[in-house]
C-alpha positions in Angstrom: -25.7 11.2 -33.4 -26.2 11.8 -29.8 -25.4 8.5 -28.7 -21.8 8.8 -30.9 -21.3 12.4 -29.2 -21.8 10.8 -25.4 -19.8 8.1 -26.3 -16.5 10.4 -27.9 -16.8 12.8 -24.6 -16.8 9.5 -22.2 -13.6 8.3 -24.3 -11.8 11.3 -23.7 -12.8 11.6 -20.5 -11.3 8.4 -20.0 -8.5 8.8 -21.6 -7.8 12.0 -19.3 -8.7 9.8 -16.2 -6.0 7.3 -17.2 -3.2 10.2 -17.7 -4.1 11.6 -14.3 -4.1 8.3 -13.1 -0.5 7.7 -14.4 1.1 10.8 -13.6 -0.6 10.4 -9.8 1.6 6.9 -10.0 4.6 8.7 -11.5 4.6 11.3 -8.6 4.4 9.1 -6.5 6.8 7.1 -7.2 9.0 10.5 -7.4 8.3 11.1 -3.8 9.2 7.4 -2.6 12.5 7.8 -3.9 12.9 11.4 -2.6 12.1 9.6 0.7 14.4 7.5 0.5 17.7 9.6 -1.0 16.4 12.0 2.2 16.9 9.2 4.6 20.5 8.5 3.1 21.5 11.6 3.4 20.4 11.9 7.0 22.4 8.3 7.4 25.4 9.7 6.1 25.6 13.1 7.8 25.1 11.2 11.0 27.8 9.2 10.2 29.9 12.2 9.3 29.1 13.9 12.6 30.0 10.8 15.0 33.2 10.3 13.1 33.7 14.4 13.8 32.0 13.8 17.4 34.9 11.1 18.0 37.8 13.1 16.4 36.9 16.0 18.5 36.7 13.6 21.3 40.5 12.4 20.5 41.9 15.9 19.7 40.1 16.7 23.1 42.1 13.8 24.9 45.7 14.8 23.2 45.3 18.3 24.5 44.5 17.2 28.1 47.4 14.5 28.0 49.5 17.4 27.4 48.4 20.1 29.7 47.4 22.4 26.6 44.0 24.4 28.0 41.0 24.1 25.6 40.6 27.9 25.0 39.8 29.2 21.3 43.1 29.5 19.9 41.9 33.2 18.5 41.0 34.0 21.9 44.8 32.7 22.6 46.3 35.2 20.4 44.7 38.1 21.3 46.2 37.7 25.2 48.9 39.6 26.1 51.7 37.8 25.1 53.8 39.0 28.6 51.1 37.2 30.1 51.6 34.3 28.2 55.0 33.5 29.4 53.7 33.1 32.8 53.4 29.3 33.5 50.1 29.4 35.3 48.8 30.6 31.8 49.6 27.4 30.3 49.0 25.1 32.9 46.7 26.0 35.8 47.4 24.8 39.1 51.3 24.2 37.6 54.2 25.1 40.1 57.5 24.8 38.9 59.9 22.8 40.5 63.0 25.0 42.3 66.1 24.1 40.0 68.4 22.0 41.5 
């Protein structure tokens, strides 16, 4: 009786083993793939910000081409607009050619 006892409790304590064993596995194999979707993520958004590193880098180019200063455009509108008009605002170290 004793023997049958020992023998039920080593069975369920097996069984337990087992399931602890499998959902160890099952985590595990959670995490990998959490590992892995983290690391795609990261690819992508660093994909994302060169492309936005490079199109800042263009817009950047188009408004030196043009003589257009970098300044904040809110910053912009909050200067005096009388101020504005004045060529040197727009483009430093400009002097206007006398008409002819």
């Amino acid at each position: 009786r004793e023997l049958r006892r020992m023998a039920q409790m080593r069975e369920q304590y097996e069984r337990q083993l087992q399931t602890k064993a499998d959902e160890v596995v099952d985590v595990q194999g959670r995490m990998h793939q959490l590992e892995i979707e983290t690391a795609q993520v990261r690819a992508s958004w660093e994909i994302e910000r060169m492309g936005l590193i490079r199109q800042v880098s263009h817009y950047r180019n188009v408004l030196e081409r043009y003589c257009i200063p970098f300044e904040d455009p809110r910053e912009f509108m909050h200067h005096d607009h009388s101020a504005a008009k004045n060529s040197q605002s727009y483009f430093p170290g400009f002097e206007p050619s006398v008409p002819s």
